[in-house]
C-alpha positions in Angstrom: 44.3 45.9 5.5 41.0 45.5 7.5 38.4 42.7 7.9 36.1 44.0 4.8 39.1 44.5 2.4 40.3 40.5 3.4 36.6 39.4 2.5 36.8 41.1 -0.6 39.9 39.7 -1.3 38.9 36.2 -0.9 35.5 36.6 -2.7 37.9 37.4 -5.8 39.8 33.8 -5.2 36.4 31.9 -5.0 35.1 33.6 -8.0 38.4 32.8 -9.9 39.1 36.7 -10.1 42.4 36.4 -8.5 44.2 33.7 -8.5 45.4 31.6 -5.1 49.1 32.3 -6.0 48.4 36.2 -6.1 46.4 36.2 -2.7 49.0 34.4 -1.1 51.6 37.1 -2.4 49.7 40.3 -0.9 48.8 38.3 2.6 53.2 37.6 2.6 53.1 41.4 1.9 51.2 42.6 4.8 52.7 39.9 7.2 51.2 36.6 7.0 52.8 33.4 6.1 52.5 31.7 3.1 50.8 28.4 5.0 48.8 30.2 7.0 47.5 32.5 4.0 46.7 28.7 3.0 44.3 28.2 5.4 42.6 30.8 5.6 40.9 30.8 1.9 40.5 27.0 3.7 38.3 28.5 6.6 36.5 30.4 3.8 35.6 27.9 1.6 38.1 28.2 -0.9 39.5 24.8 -2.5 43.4 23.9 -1.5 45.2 24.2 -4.6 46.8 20.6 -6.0 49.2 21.9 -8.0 51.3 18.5 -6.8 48.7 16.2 -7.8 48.4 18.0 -11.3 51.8 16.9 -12.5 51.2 13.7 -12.2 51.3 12.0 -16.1 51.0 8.0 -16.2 47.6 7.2 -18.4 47.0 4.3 -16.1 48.7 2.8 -12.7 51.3 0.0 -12.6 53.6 -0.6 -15.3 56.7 1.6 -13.9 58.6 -1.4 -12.9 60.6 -1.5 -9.2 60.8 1.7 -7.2 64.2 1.2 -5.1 64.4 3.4 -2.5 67.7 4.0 0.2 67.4 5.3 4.0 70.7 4.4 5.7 69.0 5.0 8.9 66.9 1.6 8.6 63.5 1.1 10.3 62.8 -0.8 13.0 59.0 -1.0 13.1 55.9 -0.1 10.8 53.6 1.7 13.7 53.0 4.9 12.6 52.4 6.0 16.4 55.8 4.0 17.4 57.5 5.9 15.2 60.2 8.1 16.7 62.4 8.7 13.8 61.9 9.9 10.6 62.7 6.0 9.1 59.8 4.3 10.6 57.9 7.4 10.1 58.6 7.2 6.3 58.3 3.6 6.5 55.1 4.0 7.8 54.0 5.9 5.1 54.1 3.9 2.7 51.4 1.7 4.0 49.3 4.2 6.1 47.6 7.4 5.4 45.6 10.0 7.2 43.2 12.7 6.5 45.2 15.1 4.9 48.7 16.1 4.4 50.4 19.5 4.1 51.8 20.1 0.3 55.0 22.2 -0.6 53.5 25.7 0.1 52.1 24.8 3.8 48.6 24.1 2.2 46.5 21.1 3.3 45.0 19.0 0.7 42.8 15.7 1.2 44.3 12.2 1.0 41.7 10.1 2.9 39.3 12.9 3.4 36.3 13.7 1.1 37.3 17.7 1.6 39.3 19.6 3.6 36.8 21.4 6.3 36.6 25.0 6.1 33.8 27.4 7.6 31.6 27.4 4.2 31.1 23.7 4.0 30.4 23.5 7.5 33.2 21.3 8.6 34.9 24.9 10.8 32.7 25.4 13.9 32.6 29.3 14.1 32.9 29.3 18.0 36.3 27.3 16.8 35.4 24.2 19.4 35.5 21.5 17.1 35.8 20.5 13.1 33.9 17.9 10.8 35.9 15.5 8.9 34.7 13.9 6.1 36.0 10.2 4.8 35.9 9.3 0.9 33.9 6.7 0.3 35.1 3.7 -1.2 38.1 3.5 0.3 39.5 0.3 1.8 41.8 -1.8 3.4 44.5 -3.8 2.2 42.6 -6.7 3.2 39.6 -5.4 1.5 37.8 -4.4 4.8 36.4 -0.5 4.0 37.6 2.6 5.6 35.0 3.9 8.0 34.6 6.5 10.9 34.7 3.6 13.5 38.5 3.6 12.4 39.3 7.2 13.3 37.2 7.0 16.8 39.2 4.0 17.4 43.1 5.6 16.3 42.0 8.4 18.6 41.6 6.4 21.6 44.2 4.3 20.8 47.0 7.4 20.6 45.6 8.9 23.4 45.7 5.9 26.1 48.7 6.5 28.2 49.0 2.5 28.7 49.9 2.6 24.8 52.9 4.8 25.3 52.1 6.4 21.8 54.5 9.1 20.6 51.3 11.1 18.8 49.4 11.1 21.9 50.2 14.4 22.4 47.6 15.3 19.4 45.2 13.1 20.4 45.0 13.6 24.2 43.2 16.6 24.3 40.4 16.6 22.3 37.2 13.9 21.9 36.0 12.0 18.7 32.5 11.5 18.0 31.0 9.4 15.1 28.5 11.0 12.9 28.1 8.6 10.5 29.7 5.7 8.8 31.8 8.5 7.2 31.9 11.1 9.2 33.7 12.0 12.8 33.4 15.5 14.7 36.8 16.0 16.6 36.0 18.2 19.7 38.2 20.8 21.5 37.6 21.8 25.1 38.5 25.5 24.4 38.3 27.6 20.9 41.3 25.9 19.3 42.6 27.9 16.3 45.3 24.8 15.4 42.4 22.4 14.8 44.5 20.5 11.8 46.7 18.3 14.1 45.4 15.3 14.6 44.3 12.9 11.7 47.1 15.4 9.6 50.9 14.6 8.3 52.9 11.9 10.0 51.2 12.1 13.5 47.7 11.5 11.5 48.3 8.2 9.9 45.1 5.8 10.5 45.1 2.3 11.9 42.5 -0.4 10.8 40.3 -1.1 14.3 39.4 -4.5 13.4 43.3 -5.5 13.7 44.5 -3.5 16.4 41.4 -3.3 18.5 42.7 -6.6 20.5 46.2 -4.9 20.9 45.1 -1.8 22.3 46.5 0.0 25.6 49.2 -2.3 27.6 48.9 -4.5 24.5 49.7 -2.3 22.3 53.5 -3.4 21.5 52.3 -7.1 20.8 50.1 -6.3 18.0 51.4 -8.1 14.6 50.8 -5.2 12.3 53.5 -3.3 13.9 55.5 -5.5 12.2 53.8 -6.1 8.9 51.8 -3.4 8.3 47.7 -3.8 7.0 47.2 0.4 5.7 45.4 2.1 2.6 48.0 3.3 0.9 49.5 3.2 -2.4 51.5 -0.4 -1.3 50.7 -2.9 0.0 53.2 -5.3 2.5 55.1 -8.2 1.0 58.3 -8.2 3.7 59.8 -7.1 6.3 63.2 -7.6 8.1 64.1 -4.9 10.9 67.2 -2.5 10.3 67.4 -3.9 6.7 64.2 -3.8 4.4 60.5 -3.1 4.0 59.1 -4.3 0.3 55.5 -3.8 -1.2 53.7 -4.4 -4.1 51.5 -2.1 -6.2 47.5 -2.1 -4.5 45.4 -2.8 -7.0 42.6 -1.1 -5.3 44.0 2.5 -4.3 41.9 5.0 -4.6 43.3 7.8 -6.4 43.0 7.0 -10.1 45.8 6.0 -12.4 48.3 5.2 -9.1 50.8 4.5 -8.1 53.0 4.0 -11.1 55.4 1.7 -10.1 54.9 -2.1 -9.3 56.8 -2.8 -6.4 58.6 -0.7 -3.7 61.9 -1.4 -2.1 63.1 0.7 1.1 66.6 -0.2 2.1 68.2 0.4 5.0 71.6 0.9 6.9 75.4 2.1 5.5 75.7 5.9 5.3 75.0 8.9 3.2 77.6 8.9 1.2 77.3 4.9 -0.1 73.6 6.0 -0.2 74.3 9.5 -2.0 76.6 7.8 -4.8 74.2 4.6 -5.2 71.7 7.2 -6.8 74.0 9.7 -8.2 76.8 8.0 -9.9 75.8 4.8 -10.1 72.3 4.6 -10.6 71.5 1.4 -8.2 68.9 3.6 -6.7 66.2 5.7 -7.5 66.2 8.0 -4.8 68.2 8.3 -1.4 66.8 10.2 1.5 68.0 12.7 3.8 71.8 13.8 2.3 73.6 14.8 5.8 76.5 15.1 3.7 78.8 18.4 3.0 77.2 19.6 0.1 81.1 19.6 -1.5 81.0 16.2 -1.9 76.9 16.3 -3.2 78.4 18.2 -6.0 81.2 16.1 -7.0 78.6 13.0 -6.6 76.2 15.1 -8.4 79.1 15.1 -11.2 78.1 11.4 -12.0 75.3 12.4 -13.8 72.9 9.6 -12.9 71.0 11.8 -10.6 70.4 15.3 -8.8 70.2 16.6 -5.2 67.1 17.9 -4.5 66.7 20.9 -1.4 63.5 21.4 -0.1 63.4 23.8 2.9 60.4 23.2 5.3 60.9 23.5 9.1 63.9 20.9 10.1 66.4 21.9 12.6 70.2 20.3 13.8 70.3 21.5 17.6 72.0 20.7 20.6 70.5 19.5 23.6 71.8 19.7 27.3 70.6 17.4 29.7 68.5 19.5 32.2 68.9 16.2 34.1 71.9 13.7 35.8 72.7 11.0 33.3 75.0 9.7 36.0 72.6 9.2 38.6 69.9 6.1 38.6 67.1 6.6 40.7 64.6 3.4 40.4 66.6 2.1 37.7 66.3 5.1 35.4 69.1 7.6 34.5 68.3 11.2 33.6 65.3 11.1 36.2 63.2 14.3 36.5 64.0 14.0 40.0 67.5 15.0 39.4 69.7 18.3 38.6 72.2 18.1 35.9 75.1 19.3 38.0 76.7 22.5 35.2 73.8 22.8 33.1 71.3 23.5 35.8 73.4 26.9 36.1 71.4 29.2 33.1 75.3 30.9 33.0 77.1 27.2 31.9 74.2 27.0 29.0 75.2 30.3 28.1 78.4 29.4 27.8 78.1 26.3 25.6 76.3 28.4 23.6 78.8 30.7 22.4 81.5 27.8 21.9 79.4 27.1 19.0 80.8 28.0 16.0 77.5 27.9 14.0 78.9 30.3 10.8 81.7 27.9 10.2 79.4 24.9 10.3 77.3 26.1 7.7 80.0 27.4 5.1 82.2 24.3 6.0 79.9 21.5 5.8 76.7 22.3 5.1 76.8 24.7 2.2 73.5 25.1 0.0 72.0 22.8 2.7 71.6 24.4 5.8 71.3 28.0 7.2 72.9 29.2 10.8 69.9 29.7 13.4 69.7 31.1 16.7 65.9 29.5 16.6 63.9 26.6 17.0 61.1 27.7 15.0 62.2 28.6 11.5 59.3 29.2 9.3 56.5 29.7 8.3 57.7 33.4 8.8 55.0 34.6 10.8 56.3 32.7 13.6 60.4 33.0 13.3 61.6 35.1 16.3 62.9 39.0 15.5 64.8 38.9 19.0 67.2 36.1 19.3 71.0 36.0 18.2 73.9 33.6 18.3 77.6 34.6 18.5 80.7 32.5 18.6 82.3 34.0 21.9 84.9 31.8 23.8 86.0 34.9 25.6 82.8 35.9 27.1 82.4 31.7 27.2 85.0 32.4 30.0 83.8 35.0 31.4 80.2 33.2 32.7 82.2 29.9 33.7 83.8 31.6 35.7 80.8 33.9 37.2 79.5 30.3 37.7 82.4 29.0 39.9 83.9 26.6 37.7 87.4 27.2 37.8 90.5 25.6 35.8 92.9 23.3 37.8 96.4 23.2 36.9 95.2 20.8 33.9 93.4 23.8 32.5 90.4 21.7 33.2 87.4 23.8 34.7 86.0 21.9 38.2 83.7 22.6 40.8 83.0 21.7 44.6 85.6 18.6 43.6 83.7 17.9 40.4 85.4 18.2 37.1 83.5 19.5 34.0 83.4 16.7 32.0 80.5 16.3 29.2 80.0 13.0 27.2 78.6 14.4 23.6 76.7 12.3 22.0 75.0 11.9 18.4 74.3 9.6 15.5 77.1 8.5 13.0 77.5 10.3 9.9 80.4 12.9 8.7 78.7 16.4 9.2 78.0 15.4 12.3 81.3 13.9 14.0 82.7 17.1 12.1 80.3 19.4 14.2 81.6 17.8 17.2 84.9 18.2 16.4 84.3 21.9 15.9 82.2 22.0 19.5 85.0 19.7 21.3 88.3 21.8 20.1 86.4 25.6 21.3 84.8 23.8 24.3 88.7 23.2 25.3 89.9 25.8 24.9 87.2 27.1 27.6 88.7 24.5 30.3 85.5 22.0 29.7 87.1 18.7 28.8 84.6 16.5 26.1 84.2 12.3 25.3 82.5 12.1 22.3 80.2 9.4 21.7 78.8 8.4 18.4 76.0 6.3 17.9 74.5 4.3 14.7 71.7 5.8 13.4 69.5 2.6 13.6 70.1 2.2 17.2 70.1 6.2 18.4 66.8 6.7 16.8 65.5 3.1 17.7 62.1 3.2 19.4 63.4 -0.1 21.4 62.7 0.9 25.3 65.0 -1.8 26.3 68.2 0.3 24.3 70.2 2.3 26.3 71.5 4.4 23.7 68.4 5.8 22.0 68.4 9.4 21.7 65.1 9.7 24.3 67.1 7.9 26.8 69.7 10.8 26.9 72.3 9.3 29.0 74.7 11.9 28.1 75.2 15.6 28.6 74.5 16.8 25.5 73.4 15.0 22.3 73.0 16.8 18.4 70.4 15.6 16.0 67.9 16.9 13.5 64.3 17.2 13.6 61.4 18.2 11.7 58.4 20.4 12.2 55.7 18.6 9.7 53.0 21.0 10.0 52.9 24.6 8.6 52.8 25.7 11.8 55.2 25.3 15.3 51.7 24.2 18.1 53.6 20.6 17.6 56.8 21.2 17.5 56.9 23.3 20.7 55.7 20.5 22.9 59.2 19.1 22.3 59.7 21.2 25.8 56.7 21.2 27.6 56.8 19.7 30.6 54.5 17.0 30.7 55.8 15.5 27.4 58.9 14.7 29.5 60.3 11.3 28.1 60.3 8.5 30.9 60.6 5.1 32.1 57.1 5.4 33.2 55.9 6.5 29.3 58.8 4.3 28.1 60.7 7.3 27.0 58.2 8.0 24.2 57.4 11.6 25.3 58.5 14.5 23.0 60.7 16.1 25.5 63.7 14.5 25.4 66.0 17.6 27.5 63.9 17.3 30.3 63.8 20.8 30.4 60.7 22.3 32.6 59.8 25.7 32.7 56.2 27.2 34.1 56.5 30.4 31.8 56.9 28.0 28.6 53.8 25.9 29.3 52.4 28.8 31.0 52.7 30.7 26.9 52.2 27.0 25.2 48.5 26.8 26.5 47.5 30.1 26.4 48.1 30.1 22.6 46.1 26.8 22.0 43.0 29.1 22.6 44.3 32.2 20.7 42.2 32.7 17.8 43.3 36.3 17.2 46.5 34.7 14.8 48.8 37.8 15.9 48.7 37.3 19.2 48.8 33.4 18.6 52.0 33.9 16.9 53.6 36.2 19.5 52.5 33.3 22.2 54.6 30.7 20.2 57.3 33.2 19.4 58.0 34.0 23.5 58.2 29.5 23.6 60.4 29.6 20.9 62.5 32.8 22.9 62.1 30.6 26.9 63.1 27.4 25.0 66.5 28.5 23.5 67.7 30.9 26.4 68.2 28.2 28.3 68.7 24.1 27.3 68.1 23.9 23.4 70.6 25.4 21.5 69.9 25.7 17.5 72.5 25.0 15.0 71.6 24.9 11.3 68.0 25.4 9.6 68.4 22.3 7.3 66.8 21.9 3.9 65.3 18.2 3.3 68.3 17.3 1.3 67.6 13.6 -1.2 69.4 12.2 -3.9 67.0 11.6 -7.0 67.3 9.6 -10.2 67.9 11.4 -13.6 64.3 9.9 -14.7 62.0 10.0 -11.6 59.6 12.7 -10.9 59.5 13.2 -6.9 57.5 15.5 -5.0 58.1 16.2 -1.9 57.1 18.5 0.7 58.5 20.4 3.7 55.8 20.6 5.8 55.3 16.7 6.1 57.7 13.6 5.1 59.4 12.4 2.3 57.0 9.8 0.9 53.6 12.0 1.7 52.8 12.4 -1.9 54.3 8.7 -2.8 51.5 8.2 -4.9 52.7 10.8 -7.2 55.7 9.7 -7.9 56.6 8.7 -11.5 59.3 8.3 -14.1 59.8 10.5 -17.1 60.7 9.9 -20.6 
C-alpha cells in the first residue's frame, strides 16, 4: 500500500465512506497495529471513536447509590506523580484527570482536552517538534477554582524538577511548555518526536491544581497536603482518607461530562488478598468490583460459580518478570545498598543470567496457575503487535542451565551447592504476597536446585513492597535482593515508556529517592544508544524496529519475562465497567453504571 492509496483510505473515514473499524482492519492487514492505526486517522483529522462513552445509559447523574470498590494492595498516598504502584495510581484517579486517556482499542480520546490534536486542526506540527493542546472550558476544581493552562505549565515543571523526585519526570523532562492562552499550552520537543502523546496522557498525565501545590513544589514537594487528601477534577470528590486502608468520595456535583458519574459515593478499600477480595464480589456480593485477580484462574471459576459476579480479562500490555540485580544488595556504599557503583557478584556474568533463564519453567506457570489469565512470554514488550519481537525465545533447560554455570566457574561443593572464588551462590528471591506468586517461586526455587544455586525466598506485603515510602527498606525500587518478580503495566498504546524501565539514567537511587523507573540497575550503551535514536524516528517502521532491538538488549541480559497477563477484575452481576488495557482500571470511572 503506498502513500496515495493510505490518503485515499482515510479520505473515505472522514467522509463516513468506510467506517473506523474497517480501516483499522486493512492497516492490521498490511502490518500496523491496531493503536497505532488509531492515531494515525488522529494525525489526519479524523475524530477518535467513543464507542466507550456511547454505552453509557443513566438519564441524569447521581442516584446509583455507593460504589464499593476492593484493591488488596491498599494505597498509601493520592499524588499522582508519587505514585509507584498501580494502587495509588488508581487511587489517584479517581480524583485527578489528564488530557486524554487511551480507550480499549489503543485510541486516544479527550477527557480534559477540548480535542485530541491531529495535523488537520493544527494541534500536529508537521516538522513533528511540538503539539497544541486544547483545555475544555468550563472545567474546574473541586474547590471551584477553574482549570486553566497555568495548571499544565505548572504540572510540567513540577514533574520535571529533579528536587521533586517525581516518578513521571521522565515524560516531562524533556520537552518545554508554553502558555498560549488561558486554555491553551504548546508542548515543545527538541527533536521531531513521533511519540508526542506522553505527557499530559494516561496515568503519568494526571494534572495538579497550581494554586495548591505551587508552595510545595521541588524539595517541598513531599510536604504538600493534597498528597494526602486530594483537590482534582474528577468525577469524586475527597471525603477521607486513611493510608493502607481506605480512600472515600462523594459524587461532584459540578463534573463536566453530562449525566455523570452515576453513583453517589465511592469506596476504595484496601489490604487482605485476592482471593477474600475475588469472593467479596463473586459469591458474596459485598463488593461491586475487585481489582487485579492474581489468582489461578481454577479457583476464579469456582468463585465465578457464586453467581454474584464475573471475571472480566482485558489484555493490554502488563507483564510478570523477573528481575536480577545488576547490582550488590549486600554491599552499602554511603549508606545505600544496590549502589550503581557496585557489581552483582553471579549476575554480572551474561552466562549466570542465562542460566536463570532457562530454570524458568514459564509453560507450566501458565497452564498451572494462570490459565485464561496470562500467556508465556520471552518479551517485555507484548503488544501493540507492531512492536512484539519476531526473534526472541524462552526454553525450560536445566541441562544446558548446567552447562553455562559451569562455563562460568561456579562449581558444586560436596553440598551440591554451586560456589565461586570462596563465595557460595546463594540468591534471596523476593516478591509480593499472593498465591500465584509464592507458587512461581516455588517452581523457580525447586529447578534453581536442582542446578546447585541454593534460594531464600522472601515474600513481601503488597502495601509495603510497592510503597512509595523512601524510608522502607523493602519496597520493590530498593531491590535489596537478587532477584525480585512482580507485574507491570505499559499504559500507552505504545512501549517509548515502558522501555525507560532500563535506561540508564532512570536508575532508581538514594540520590532520586529510589523513584527512578529502573529498578535492575541494568546499564547498557547499545540500549540507550537504540532508546534515543527512536524518540526522533518518524518513519514508524524503522521506529518500531529501534524499540524492538531495546526490547531484544533488555531481555538477553537482566530482565527475564514470564507471563503476558490480562488485567484480570472481579465485577458485580449488575455493574457496567469499562475498562481499558492501555491505561488503568478506573480511566473511564465516569462511565461506570449499574444495569437493570
Amino acid at each position: 500500500m503506498d502513500e496515495r492509496d493510505l490518503h485515499h483510505l482515510i479520505g473515505r473515514v472522514r467522509s463516513g465512506d468506510l467506517s473506523r473499524r474497517a480501516f483499522v482492519r486493512r492497516m492490521v492487514a498490511v502490518g500496523l497495529s491496531a493503536p497505532m492505526a488509531g492515531l494515525m486517522l488522529a494525525g489526519s483529522g479524523v475524530a477518535m471513536a467513543s464507542d466507550i462513552r456511547s454505552g453509557y445509559k443513566p438519564a441524569k447523574a447521581g442516584g446509583g447509590g455507593a460504589l464499593k470498590l476492593l484493591w488488596w494492595q491498599a494505597p498509601t498516598l493520592i499524588n499522582p506523580h508519587f505514585a509507584i504502584g498501580t494502587k495509588d495510581q488508581d487511587a489517584s484517579r479517581i480524583f485527578y484527570e489528564p488530557l486524554a486517556a487511551w480507550d480499549p482499542e489503543g485510541n486516544l480520546v479527550p477527557v480534559l482536552a477540548a480535542e485530541i490534536p491531529s495535523k488537520e486542526n493544527g494541534g500536529i506540527a508537521p516538522d513533528g517538534r511540538s503539539v497544541v493542546w486544547k483545555v475544555k472550558p468550563g472545567v474546574t476544581w473541586h474547590d471551584g477554582k477553574p482549570l486553566t493552562a497555568d495548571d499544565l505549565v505548572f504540572t510540567w515543571d513540577y514533574a520535571r524538577d529533579p528536587a521533586t523526585a517525581a516518578v513521571t519526570s521522565g515524560s516531562y523532562k524533556d520537552c518545554k511548555v508554553e502558555k498560549i492562552d488561558d486554555l491553551s499550552v504548546r508542548v515543545l520537543f527538541d527533536k521531531p518526536t513521533p511519540y508526542w502523546c506522553d505527557a499530559f496522557v494516561g496515568i503519568v498525565g494526571m494534572v495538579l491544581p497550581k494554586h495548591l501545590f505551587g508552595p510545595y513544589s521541588g524539595a517541598k514537594s513531599r510536604e504538600a497536603p493534597q498528597n494526602l487528601a486530594p483537590v482534582g477534577t474528577g468525577p469524586y470528590r475527597f471525603v477521607e482518607f486513611r493510608p493502607g486502608d481506605i480512600v472515600r468520595g462523594e459524587r461532584n456535583p459540578n463534573y463536566h461530562l453530562p449525566n455523570r458519574p452515576y453513583f453517589d459515593t465511592i469506596e476504595m478499600k484496601g489490604g487482605g488478598d485476592a482471593v477474600s477480595a475475588a469472593r467479596a464480589v463473586l459469591q458474596t456480593g459485598e463488593y461491586d468490583y475487585a481489582w487485579n485477580m492474581l489468582i489461578e484462574d481454577e479457583v476464579l471459576k469456582r468463585l465465578e460459580a457464586g453467581g454474584k459476579g464475573r471475571v472480566d480479562v482485558v489484555y493490554g500490555g502488563k507483564l510478570e518478570f523477573l528481575l536480577l540485580n545488576a547490582t550488590d544488595p549486600n554491599v552499602e556504599v554511603d549508606g545505600e545498598r544496590s549502589s550503581i557503583t557496585t557489581k552483582h557478584p553471579a549476575f554480572s556474568d551474561p552466562k549466570v543470567c542465562q542460566a536463570m533463564n532457562l530454570l524458568i519453567d514459564r509453560k507450566s506457570i501458565e497452564q498451572y496457575i494462570y490459565g485464561r489469565t496470562g500467556k508465556a512470554t520471552a518479551n517485555t514488550v507484548n503488544g501493540p503487535e507492531r512492536f512484539v519481537s519476531k526473534d526472541t525465545r524462552f526454553a525450560f533447560d536445566p541441562a544446558r542451565a548446567n552447562a553455562l554455570l559451569d562455563e562460568a566457574g561456579w562449581k558444586k561443593g560436596s553440598d551440591g551447592i554451586r560456589a565461586k572464588d570462596g563465595k557460595r551462590l546463594k540468591l534471596v528471591f523476593q516478591t509480593s504476597i499472593n498465591a500465584p506468586r509464592q507458587k512461581t517461586q516455588a517452581i523457580i526455587k525447586q529447578a534453581a536446585a536442582k542446578a546447585g544455586i541454593e534460594m531464600e525466598l522472601k515474600s513481601v506485603t503488597g502495601s509495603v513492597f510497592f510503597s512509595s515510602d523512601p524510608a522502607n527498606p523493602d519496597t520493590c525500587t530498593h531491590f535489596y535482593a537478587d532477584m525480585e518478580m512482580y507485574a507491570y503495566s505499559m499504559t500507552q498504546a505504545d512501549p517509548a515508556i515502558w522501555l525507560l524501565m532500563y535506561a540508564s539514567w532512570e536508575v532508581a537511587t538514594k540520590a532520586n529517592k529510589w523513584q527512578g523507573r529502573n529498578v535492575v540497575r541494568w546499564r547498557n550503551a547499545a540500549y540507550d544508544e537504540a532508546y534515543n535514536a527512536a524518540q526522533s524516528e518518524l518513519d514508524p517502521v524503522k521506529r518500531a524496529a529501534l524499540l524492538i532491538k531495546c526490547n531484544d538488549l533488555a531481555v538477553s541480559e537482566n530482565v527475564l519475562p514470564l507471563i503476558h497477563r490480562a488485567e484480570v477484575s472481579a465485577v458485580g452481576a449488575s455493574l457496567s465497567a469499562p475498562r481499558s488495557g492501555w491505561d488503568n482500571d478506573l480511566s473511564f470511572l465516569p462511565e461506570w453504571s449499574r444495569t437493570t
